[in-house]
C-alpha positions as CSV (number, residue, x, y, z in Angstrom):
1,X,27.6,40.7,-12.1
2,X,27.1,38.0,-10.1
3,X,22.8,38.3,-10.4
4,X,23.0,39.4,-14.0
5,X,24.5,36.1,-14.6
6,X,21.4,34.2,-16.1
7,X,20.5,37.4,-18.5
8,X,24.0,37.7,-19.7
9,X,24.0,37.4,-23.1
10,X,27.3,35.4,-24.3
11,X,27.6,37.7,-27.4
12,X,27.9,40.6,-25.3
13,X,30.7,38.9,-23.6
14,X,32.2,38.3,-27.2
15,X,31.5,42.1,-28.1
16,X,33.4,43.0,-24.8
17,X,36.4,41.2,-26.0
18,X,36.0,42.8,-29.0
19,X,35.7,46.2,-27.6
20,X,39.1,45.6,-25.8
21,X,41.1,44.8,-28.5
22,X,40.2,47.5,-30.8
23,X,39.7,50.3,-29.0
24,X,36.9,51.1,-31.5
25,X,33.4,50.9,-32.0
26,X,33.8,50.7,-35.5
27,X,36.2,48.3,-36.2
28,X,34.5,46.3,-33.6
29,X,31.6,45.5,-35.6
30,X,33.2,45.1,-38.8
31,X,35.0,42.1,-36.7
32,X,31.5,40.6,-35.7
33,X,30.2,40.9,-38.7
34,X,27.5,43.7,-37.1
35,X,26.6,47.1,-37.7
36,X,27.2,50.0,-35.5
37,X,24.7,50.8,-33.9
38,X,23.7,47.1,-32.8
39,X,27.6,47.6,-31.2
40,X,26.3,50.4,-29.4
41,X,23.1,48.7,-28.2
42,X,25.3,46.1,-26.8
43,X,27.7,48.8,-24.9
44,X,25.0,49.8,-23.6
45,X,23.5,46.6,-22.1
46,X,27.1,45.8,-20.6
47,X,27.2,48.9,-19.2
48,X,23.7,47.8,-17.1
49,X,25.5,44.6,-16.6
50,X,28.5,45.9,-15.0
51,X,27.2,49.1,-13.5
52,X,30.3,50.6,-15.3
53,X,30.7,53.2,-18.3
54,X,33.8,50.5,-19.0
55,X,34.5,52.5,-22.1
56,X,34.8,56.4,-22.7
57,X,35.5,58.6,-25.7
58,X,39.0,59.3,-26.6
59,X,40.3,61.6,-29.3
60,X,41.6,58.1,-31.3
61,X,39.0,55.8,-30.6
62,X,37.4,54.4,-26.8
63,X,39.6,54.1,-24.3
64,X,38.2,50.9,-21.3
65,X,38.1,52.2,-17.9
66,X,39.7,50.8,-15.0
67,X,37.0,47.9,-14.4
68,X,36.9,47.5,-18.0
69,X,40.9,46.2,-18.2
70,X,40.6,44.4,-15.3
71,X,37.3,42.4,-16.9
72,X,39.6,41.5,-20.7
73,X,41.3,38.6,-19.3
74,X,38.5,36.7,-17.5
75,X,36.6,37.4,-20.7
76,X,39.1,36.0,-23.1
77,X,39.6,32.9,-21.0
78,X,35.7,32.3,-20.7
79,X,35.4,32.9,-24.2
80,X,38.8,30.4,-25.2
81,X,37.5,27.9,-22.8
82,X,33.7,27.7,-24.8
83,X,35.5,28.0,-27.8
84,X,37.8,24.7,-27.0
85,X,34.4,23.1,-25.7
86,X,32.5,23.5,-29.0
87,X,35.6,21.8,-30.8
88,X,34.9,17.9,-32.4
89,X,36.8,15.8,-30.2
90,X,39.7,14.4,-31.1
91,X,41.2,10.8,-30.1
92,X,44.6,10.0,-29.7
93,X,44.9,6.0,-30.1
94,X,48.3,5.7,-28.9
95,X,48.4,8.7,-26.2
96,X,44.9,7.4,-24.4
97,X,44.7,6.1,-21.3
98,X,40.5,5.6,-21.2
99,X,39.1,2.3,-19.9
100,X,37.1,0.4,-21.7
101,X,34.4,-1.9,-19.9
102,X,33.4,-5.4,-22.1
103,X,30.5,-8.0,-20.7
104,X,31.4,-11.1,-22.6
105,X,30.6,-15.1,-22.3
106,X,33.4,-17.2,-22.0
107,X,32.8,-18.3,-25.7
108,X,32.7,-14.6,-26.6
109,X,35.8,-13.9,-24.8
110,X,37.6,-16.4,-26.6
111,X,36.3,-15.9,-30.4
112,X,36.5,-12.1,-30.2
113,X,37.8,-10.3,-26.9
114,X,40.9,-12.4,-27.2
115,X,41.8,-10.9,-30.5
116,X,40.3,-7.6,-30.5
117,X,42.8,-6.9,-27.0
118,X,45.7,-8.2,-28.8
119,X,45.2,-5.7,-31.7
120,X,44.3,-3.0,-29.0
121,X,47.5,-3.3,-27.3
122,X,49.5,-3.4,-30.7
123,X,47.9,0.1,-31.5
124,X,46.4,1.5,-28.2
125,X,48.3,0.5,-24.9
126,X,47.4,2.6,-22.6
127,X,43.9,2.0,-22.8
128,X,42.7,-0.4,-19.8
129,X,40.5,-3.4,-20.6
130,X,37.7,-4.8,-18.2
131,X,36.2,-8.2,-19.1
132,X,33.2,-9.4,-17.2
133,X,30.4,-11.9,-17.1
134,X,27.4,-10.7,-19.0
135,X,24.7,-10.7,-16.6
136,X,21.5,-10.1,-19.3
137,X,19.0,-9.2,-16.6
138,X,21.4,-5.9,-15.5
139,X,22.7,-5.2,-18.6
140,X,21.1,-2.5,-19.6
141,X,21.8,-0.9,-16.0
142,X,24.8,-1.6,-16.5
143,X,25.0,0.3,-19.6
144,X,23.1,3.4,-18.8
145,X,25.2,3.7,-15.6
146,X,28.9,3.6,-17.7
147,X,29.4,0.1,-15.8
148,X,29.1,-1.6,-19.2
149,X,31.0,0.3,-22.7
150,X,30.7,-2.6,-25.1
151,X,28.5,-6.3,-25.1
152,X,29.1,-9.1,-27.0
153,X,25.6,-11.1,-27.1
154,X,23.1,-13.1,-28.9
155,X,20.3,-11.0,-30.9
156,X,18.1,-12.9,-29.2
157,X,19.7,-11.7,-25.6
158,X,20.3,-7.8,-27.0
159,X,17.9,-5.6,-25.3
160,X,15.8,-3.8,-28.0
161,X,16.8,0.6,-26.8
162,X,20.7,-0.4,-27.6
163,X,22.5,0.2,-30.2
164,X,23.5,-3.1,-31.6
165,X,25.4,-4.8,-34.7
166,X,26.0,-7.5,-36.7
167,X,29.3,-9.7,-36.4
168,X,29.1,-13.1,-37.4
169,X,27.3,-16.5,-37.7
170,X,28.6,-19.3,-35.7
171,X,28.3,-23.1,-36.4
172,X,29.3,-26.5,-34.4
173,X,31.4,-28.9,-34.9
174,X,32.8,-32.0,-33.4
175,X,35.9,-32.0,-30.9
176,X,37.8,-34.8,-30.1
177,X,41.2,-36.0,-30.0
178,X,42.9,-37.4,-33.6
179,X,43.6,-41.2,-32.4
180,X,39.9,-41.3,-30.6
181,X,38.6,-45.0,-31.7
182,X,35.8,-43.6,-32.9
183,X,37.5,-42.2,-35.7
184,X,39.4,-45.5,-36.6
185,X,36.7,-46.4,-39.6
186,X,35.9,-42.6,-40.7
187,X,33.5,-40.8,-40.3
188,X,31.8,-40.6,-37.0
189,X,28.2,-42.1,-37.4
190,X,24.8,-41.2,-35.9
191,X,24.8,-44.7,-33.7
192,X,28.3,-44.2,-33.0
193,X,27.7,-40.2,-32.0
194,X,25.2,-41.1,-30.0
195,X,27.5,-43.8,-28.1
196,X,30.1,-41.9,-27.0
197,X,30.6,-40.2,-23.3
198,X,30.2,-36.8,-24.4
199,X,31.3,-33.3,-22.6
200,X,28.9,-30.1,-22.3
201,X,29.8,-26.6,-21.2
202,X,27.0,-24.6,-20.1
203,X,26.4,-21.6,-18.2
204,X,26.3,-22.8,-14.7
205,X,28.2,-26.5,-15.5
206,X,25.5,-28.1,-13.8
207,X,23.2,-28.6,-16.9
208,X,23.2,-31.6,-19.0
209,X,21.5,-30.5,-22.4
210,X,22.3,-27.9,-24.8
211,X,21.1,-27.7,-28.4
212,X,22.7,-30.7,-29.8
213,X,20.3,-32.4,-27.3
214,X,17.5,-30.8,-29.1
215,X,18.7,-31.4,-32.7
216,X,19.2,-35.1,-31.5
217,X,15.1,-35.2,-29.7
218,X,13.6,-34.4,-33.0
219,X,15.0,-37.4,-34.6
220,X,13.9,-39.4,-31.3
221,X,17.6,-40.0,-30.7
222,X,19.5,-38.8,-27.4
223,X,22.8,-39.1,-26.2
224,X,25.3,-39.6,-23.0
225,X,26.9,-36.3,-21.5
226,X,28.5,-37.2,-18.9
227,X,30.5,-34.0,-18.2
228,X,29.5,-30.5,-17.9
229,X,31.8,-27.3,-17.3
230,X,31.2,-23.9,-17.4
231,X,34.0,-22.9,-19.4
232,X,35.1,-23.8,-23.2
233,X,38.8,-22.6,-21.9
234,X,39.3,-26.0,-20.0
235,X,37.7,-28.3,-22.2
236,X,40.2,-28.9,-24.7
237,X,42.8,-30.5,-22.3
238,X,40.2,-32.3,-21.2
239,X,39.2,-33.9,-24.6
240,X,43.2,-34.5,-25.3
241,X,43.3,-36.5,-22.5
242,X,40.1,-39.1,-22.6
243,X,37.7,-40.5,-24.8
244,X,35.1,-38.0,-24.3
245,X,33.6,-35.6,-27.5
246,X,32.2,-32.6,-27.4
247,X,30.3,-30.3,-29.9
248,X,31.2,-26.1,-29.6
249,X,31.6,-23.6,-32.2
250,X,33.8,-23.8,-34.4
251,X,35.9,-20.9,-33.9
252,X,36.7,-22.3,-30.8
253,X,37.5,-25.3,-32.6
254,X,40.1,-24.0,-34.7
255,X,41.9,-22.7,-31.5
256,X,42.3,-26.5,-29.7
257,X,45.9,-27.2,-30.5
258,X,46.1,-31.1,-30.7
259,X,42.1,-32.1,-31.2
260,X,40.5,-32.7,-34.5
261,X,37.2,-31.6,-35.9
262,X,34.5,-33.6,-37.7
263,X,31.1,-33.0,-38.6
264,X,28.5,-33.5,-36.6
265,X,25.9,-36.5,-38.1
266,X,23.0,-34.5,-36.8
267,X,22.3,-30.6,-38.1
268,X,22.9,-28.6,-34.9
269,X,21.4,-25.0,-35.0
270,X,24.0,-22.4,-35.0
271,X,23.9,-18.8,-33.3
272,X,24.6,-15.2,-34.4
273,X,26.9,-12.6,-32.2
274,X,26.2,-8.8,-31.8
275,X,28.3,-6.2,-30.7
276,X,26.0,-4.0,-28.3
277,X,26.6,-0.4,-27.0
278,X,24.5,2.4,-25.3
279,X,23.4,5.7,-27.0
280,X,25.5,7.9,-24.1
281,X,28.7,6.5,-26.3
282,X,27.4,6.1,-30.0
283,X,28.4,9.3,-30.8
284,X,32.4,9.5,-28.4
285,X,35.3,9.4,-30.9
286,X,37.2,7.2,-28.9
287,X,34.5,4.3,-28.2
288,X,33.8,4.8,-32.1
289,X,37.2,4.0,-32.7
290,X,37.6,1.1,-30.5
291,X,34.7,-0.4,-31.8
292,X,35.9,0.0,-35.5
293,X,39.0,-1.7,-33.9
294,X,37.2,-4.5,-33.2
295,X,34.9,-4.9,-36.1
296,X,39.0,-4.7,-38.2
297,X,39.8,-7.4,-36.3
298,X,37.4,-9.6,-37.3
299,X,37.7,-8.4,-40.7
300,X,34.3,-6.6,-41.3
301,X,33.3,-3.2,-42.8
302,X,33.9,-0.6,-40.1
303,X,33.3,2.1,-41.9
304,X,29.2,2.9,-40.9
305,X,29.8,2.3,-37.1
């Protein structure tokens, strides 16, 4: 059997199995839906297979020989194991235990991540969570490889072969704390913006300008950072505790316990955020549902992912 194995016809195997549980040429192909001579065509091809009659006449029917009985239960386990391989999948939210791999900035961590684990764990808890730093120029590496599951990135940063989508548009606002002076005669002027010791948070902490810096050059203004960190996570005690400002999105804004927002007096560009996955788990019901998870949790239509 063993060289016959690449010109073995699966329906014969299924014809086999047939064979051995009726005992009948006949009813056989009334089961498979064929006629009886194509039945008889495929005996005779097993036969060649299996250098075996496997089957003789018998005054009710066939009756399998000796290599014939001892071939039904490999058969019917080949044939139940393709069988539960052609299946749709099926996932099991509360019973999994899959990982899940998410690249994320530390903005993205906070605004989304943060949430989207604490409705994962509610519904899912045995699936294991991996947050790391998105590192754009191995991202899609790190993606075809499985190192990567989900992204949560700019669409300016989303590689153009993955499958991305839509979440939300982000805008800044002003961070400070509620008895800052500059807040004493309302609202916080240009001149007085411009004034103030202000804190930064950039990739690396060692960079000085952002986009408020570039809102403020086309109005041949500038202003005085005088911190930067690479992390919005520490910025808020920082802001409660000293006269500095800071401009970040504003979802992370409405997170700072004890700081209060105000506009900014110069128009600062905001920024979208995608949700970015790889082809090799579009299509896997579980990934499909964790992204729809995610998508809930931010309150958006899940229903096309």
């Amino acid at each position: 059997m063993s060289s016959n194995l690449r010109t073995l016809d699966l329906n014969l195997l299924k014809t086999l199995d047939a064979l051995l549980d009726e005992r009948s040429v006949t009813r056989a192909a009334q089961r498979l839906s064929l006629t009886q001579p194509a039945v008889s065509a495929m005996l005779n091809r097993l036969r060649e297979h299996f250098d075996d009659p496997l089957f003789t006449r018998g005054q009710h029917g066939i009756n399998p020989t000796l290599r014939a009985l001892a071939l039904a239960a490999p058969v019917k386990q080949i044939l139940g194991d393709i069988d539960q391989l052609l299946q749709p999948q099926v996932f099991d939210a509360a019973s999994s235990q899959m990982s899940l791999s998410i690249a994320a900035t530390d903005y993205s961590l906070s605004a989304v991540a943060v949430p989207f684990i604490a409705a994962l764990r509610q519904q899912a808890p045995g699936v294991q969570v991996s947050v790391q730093p998105v590192e754009n120029d191995r991202l899609a590496v790190q993606m075809e490889r499985g190192e990567i599951d989900m992204a949560l990135l700019t669409p300016d940063t989303t590689p153009a072969d993955l499958h991305a989508r839509y979440l939300f548009d982000e805008q800044y606002v002003c961070l400070l704390r509620p008895d800052h002076p500059a807040l004493q005669h309302g609202d916080l002027t240009l001149d007085q913006f411009c004034a103030l010791d202000h804190a930064l948070v950039s990739h690396s902490g060692r960079e000085f300008r952002g986009v408020t810096d570039q809102a403020l050059a086309s109005l041949g203004r500038q202003r005085r950072v005088t911190l930067a960190v690479n992390s919005f996570l520490v910025l808020p005690q920082i802001l409660r505790n000293s006269d500095l400002i800071a401009v970040v999105p504003r979802r992370l804004a409405e997170s700072a316990d004890g700081l209060m927002q105000v506009a900014p007096p110069v128009p600062v560009k905001g920024f979208s955020k995608t949700l970015v996955w790889h082809e090799r788990s579009h299509r896997d019901p579980g990934h499909r549902w964790l992204r729809a998870l995610l998508f809930t949790t931010l309150g958006l239509d899940a229903s096309t992912l």
